[in-house]
C-alpha positions as a LaTeX table, in Angstrom:
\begin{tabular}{lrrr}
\hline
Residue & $x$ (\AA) & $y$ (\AA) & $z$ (\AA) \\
\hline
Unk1 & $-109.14$ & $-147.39$ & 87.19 \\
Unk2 & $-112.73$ & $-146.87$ & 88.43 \\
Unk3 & $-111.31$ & $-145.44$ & 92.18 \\
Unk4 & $-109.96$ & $-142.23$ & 89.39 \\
Unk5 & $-113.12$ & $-141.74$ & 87.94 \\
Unk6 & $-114.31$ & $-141.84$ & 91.97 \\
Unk7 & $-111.65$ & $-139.62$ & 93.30 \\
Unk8 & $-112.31$ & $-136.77$ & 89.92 \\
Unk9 & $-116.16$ & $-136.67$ & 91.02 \\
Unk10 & $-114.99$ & $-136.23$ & 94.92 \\
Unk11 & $-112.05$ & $-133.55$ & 94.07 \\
Unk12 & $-115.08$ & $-131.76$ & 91.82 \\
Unk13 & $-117.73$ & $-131.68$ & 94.84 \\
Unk14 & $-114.85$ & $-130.65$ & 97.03 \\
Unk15 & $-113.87$ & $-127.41$ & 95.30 \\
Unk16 & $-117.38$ & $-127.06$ & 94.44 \\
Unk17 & $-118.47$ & $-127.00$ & 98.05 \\
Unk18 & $-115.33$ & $-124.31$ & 99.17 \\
Unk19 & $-115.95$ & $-121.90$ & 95.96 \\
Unk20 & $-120.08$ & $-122.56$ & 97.02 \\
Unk21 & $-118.92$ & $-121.69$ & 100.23 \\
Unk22 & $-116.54$ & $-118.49$ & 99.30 \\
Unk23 & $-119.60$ & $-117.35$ & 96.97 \\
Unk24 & $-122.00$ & $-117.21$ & 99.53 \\
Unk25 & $-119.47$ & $-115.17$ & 101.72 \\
Unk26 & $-118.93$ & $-112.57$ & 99.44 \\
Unk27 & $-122.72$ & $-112.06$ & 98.81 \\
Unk28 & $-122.97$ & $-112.28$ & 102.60 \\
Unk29 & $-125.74$ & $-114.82$ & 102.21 \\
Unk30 & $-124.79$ & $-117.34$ & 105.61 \\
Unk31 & $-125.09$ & $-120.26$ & 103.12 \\
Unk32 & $-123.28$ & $-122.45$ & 99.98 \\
Unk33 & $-124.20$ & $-120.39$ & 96.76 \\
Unk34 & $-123.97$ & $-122.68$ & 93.62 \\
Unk35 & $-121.78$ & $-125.52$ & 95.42 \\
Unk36 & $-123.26$ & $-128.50$ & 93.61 \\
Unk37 & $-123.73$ & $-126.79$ & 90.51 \\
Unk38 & $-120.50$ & $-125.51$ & 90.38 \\
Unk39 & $-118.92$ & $-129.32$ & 90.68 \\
Unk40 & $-120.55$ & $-130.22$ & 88.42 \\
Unk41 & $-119.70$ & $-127.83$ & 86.04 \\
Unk42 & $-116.11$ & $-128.85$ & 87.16 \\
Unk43 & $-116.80$ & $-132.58$ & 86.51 \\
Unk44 & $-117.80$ & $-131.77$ & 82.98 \\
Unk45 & $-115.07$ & $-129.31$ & 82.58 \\
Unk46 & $-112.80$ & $-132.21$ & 83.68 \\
Unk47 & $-114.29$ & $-135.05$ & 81.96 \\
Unk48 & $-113.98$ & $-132.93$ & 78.62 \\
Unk49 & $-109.97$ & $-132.15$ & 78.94 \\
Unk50 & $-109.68$ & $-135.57$ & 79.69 \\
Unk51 & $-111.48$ & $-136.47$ & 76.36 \\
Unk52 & $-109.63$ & $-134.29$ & 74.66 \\
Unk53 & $-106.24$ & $-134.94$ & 75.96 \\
Unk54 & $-107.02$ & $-139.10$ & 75.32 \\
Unk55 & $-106.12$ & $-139.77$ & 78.71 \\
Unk56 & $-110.01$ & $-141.24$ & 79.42 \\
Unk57 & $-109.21$ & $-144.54$ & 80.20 \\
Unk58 & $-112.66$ & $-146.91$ & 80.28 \\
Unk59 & $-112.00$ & $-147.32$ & 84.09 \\
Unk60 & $-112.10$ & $-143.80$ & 84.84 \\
Unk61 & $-114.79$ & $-143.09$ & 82.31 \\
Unk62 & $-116.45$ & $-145.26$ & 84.40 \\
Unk63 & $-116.03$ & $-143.99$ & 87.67 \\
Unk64 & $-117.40$ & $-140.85$ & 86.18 \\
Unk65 & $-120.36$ & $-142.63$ & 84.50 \\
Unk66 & $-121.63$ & $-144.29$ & 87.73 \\
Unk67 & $-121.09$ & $-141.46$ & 89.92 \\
Unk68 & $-122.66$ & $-138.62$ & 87.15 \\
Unk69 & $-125.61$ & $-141.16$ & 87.30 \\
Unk70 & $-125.76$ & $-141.30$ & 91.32 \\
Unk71 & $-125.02$ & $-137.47$ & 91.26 \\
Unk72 & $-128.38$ & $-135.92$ & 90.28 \\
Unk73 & $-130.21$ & $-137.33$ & 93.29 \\
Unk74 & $-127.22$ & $-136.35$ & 95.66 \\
Unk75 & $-127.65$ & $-132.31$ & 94.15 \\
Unk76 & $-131.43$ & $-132.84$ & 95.22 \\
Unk77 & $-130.50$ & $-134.11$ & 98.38 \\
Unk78 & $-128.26$ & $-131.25$ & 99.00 \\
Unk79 & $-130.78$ & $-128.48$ & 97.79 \\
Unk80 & $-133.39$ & $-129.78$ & 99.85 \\
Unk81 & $-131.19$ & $-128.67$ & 103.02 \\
Unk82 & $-130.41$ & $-125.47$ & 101.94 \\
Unk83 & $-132.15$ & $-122.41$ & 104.17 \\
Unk84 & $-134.22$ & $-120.84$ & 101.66 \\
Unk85 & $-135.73$ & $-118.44$ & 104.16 \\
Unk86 & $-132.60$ & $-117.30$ & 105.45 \\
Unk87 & $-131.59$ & $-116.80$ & 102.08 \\
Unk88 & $-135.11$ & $-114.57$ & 101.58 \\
Unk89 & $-134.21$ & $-112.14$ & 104.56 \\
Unk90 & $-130.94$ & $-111.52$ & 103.65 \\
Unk91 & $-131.85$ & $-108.77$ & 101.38 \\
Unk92 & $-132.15$ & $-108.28$ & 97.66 \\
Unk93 & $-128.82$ & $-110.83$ & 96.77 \\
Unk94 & $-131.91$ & $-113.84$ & 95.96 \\
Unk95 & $-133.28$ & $-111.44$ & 93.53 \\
Unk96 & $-129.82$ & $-110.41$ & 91.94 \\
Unk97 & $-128.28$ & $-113.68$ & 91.98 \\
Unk98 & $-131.77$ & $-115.17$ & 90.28 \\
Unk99 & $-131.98$ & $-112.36$ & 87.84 \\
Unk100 & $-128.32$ & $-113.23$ & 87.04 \\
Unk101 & $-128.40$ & $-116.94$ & 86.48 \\
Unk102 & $-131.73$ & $-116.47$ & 84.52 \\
Unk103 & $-130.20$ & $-113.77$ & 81.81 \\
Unk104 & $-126.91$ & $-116.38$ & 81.79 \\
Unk105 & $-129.01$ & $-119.55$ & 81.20 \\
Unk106 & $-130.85$ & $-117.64$ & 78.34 \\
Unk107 & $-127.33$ & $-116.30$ & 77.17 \\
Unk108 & $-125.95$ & $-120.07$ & 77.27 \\
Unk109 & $-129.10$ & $-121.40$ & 75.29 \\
Unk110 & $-129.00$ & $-118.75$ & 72.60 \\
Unk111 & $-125.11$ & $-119.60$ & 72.32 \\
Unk112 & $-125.33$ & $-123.22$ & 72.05 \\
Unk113 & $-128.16$ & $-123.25$ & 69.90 \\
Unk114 & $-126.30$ & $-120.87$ & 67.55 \\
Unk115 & $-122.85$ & $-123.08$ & 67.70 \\
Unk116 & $-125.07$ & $-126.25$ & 66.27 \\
Unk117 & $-126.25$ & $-126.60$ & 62.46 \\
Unk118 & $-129.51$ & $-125.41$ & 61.67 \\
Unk119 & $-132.13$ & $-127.63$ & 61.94 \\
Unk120 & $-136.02$ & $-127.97$ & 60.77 \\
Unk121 & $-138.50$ & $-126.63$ & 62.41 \\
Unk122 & $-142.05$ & $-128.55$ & 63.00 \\
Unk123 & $-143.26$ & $-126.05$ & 59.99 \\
Unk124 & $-140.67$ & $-127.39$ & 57.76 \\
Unk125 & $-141.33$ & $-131.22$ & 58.86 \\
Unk126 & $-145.06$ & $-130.76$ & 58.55 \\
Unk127 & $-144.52$ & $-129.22$ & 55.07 \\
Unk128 & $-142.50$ & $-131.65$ & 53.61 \\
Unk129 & $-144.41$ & $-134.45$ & 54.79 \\
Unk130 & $-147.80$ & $-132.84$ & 53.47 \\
Unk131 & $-145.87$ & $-132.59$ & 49.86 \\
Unk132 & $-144.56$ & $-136.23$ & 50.02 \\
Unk133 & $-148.24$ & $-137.09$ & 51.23 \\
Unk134 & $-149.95$ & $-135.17$ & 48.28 \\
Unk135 & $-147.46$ & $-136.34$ & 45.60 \\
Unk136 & $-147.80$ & $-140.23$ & 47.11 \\
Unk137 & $-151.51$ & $-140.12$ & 46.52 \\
\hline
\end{tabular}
């Protein structure tokens, strides 16, 4: 049923919000710290055991599709009424906590791009097409 795929987004943004909320308590910043990012995280996370598990029925896949789609804006919405400047004057936590997610997005890129087969570079492409160019005329 579509009202599934619904109710997995809204049980996602949920714990998203508290463990946002939690987050920013323990870094004593008086706002949500990675709320939205962490449901969606959980969304994925969900979506993917479902995959895995076959229980994605086409309803709730598309529940999930339609909301996923809406979600994006909503997460812009949301970050737009966050209090950066209280954030600012609560000490050095921004710098930490940007410092931090920086070195893990890097960390995540180099992992993922290392779990995928190797592909050709533009140096490669441009190479081989230059031979096949030469050798065509």
């Amino acid at each position: 049923m579509t009202i599934s795929g619904v109710a997995l987004l809204a049980i996602c943004t949920l714990l998203g919000g508290l463990l946002g909320d939690w987050l920013g308590i323990a870094l004593g910043v008086k706002a949500n710290v990675g709320g939205v990012g962490i449901a969606m995280i959980m969304l994925i996370g969900a979506r993917l055991w479902l995959v895995r598990n076959g229980s994605l029925s086409p309803g709730v896949k598309l529940g999930v599709g339609f909301w996923g789609g809406l979600y994006i804006p909503i997460v812009i919405a949301m970050a737009a009424q966050q209090n950066v400047v209280s954030a600012i004057k609560s000490g050095p936590v921004v710098l930490v906590a940007a410092i931090g997610t920086l070195i893990v997005c890097f960390a995540a890129v180099a992992l993922i791009s290392r779990m995928g087969s190797p592909v050709e570079t533009m140096d490669e492409i441009e190479a081989r097409e230059t031979g096949a160019s030469k050798s065509a005329g």
